[in-house]
C-alpha positions in Angstrom: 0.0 0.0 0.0 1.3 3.3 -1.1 1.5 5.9 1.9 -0.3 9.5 0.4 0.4 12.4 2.4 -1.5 15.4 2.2 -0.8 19.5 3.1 -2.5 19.1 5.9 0.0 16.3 7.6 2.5 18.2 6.6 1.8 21.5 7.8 2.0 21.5 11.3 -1.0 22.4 13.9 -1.1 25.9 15.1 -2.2 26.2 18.8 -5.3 28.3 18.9 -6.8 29.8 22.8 -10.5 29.5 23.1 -9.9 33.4 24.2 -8.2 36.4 23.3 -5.6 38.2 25.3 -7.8 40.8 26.6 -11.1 38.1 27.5 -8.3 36.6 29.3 -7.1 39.5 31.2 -10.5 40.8 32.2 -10.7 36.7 33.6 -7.9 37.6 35.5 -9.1 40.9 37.1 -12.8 39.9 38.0 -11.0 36.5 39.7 -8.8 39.3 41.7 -11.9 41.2 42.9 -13.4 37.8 43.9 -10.6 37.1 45.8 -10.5 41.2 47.5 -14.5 39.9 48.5 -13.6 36.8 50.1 -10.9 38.7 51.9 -12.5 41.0 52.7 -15.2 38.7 54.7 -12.8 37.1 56.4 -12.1 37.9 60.5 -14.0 38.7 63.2 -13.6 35.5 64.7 -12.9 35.9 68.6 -10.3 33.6 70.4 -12.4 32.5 73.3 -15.5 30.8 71.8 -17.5 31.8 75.2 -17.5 35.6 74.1 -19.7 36.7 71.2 -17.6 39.4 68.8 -20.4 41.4 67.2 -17.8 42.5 64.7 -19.3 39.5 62.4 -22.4 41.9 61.2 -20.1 44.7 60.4 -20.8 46.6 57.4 -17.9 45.3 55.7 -19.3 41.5 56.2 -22.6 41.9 55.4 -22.7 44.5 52.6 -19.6 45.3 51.1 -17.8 41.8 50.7 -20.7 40.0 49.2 -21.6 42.8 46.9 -17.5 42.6 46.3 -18.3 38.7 45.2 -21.0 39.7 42.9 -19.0 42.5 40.8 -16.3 40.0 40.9 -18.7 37.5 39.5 -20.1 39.5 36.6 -16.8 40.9 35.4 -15.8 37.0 34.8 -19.1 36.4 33.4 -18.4 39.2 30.4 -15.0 38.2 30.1 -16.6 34.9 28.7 -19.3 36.4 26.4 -16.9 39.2 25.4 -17.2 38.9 21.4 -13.2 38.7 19.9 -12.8 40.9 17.1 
């Protein structure tokens, strides 16, 4: 059997990103202002678990981290259905 090669064996496959540089850049920054949200929530613990710290409703935990989260969310989200050009 004779072996037929085509142009497409012989050409070799160029590595294409589901992305471009920018969707994947705005990925990056809406994963960092996740991350600032979930830091942001952390703390308030207290060491002796017999003592209530009522720093755990502060306005930081209740309002500002979670609403952190959700912009951090929705930046992600239109990095993905950002249209490349």
């Amino acid at each position: 059997m004779k072996n037929i090669s085509t142009n497409e064996e012989q050409q070799p496959q160029k590595q294409e990103f589901l992305f471009d540089g920018i969707n994947y850049k705005i990925l990056l920054i809406g994963i960092g202002v996740i991350a600032l949200g979930f830091i942001l929530m952390s703390g308030g613990g207290s060491d002796n678990p017999n003592v209530f710290n009522e720093d755990v409703f502060s306005f930081r935990r209740i309002r500002l981290a979670p609403t952190t989260v959700l912009i951090g969310f929705g930046i992600t989200i239109y990095s993905i259905f950002k249209k490349s050009k």
